[in-house]
C-alpha positions as CSV (number, residue, x, y, z in Angstrom):
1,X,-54.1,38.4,148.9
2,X,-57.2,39.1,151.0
3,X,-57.6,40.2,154.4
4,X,-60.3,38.6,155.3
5,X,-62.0,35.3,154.0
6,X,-64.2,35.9,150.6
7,X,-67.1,33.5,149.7
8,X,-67.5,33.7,145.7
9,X,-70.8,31.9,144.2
10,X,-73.7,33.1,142.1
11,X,-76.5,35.6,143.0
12,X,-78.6,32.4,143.5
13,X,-78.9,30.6,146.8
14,X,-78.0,27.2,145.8
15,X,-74.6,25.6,146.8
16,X,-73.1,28.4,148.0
17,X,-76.1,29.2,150.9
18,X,-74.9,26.5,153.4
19,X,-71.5,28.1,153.5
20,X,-72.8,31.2,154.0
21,X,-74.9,30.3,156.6
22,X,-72.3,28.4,158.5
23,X,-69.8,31.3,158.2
24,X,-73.2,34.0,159.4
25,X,-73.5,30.9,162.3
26,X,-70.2,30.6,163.8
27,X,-70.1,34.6,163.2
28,X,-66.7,34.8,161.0
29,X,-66.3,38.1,159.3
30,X,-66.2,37.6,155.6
31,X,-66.7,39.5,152.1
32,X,-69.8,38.0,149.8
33,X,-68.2,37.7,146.3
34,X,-71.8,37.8,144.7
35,X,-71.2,37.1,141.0
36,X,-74.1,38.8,139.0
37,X,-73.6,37.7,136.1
38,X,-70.8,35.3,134.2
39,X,-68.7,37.8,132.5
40,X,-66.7,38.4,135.5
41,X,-66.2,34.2,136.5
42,X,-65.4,33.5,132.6
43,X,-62.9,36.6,132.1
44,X,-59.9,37.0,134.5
45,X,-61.4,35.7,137.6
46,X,-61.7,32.1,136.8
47,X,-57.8,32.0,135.8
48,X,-56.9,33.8,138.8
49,X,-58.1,31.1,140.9
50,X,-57.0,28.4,138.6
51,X,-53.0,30.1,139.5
52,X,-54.0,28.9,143.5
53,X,-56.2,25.4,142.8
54,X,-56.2,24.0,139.3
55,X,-59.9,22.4,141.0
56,X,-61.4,25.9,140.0
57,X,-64.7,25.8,140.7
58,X,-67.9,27.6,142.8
59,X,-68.4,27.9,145.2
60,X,-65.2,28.8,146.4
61,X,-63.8,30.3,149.9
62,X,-60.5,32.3,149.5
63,X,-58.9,32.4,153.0
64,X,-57.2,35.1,154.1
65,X,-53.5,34.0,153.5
66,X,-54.8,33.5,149.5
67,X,-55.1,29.7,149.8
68,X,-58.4,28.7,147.7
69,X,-60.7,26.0,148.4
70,X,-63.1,24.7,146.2
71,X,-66.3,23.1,145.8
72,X,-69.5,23.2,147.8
73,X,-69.0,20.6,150.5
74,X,-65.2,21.2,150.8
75,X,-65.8,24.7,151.5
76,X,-68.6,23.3,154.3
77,X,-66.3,21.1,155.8
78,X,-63.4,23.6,156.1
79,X,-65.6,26.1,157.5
80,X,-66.9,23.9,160.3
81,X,-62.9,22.4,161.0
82,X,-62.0,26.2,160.9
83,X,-64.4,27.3,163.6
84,X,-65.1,24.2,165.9
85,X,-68.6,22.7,163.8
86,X,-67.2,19.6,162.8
87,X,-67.5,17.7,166.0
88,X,-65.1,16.5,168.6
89,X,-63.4,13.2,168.0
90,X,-63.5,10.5,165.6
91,X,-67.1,9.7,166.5
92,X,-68.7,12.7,166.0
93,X,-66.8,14.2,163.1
94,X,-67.8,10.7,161.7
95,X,-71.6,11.3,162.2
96,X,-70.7,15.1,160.3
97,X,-69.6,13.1,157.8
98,X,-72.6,10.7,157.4
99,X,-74.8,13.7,158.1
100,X,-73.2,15.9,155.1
101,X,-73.3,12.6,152.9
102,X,-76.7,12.1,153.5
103,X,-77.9,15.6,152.3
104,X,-75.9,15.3,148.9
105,X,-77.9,11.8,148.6
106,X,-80.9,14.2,148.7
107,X,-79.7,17.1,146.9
108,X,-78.9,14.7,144.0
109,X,-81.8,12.9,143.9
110,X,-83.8,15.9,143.7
């Protein structure tokens, strides 16, 4: 179990660079799980996970009482519930939401 919360994506910016941004941004202490190459994911570490989320995926955010979450824009919404970027009331956590839907349209289509 961690002490602190631990980002784990490839050495590629990608879909884990939001998250890492927003943690840098709201100024949240956490450990870069950089994975260099995919020996490490495809050995133990990917069945370790799988024990805490059967979702197993990357990116993923281990918090620091071992809980796991999973997958690009979960991580990105937890972070920004987590540390007050999500928006206050229904409204604006509703134009988040729009706002975050909006870029996987883009990210998909490119």
């Amino acid at each position: 179990m961690p002490d602190q919360i631990v980002l784990t994506y490839w050495a590629i910016k990608s879909l884990g660079a939001p998250a890492r941004m927003a943690l840098h941004y709201a100024g949240v202490p956490f450990k870069d799980d950089v994975l260099l190459d995919q020996d490490k994911w495809f050995s133990a570490h990917k069945d370790e996970v799988r024990r805490t989320n059967p979702l197993v995926n990357l990116p993923h955010l281990t918090l620091d009482d071992g809980e796991v979450v999973v997958q690009s824009d979960a991580v990105l919404r937890h972070i920004a519930r987590t540390y007050g970027m999500y928006g206050q009331g229904e409204a604006e956590m509703a134009r988040v939401d729009q706002v975050m839907d909006v870029v996987v349209d883009v990210r998909q289509a490119y």
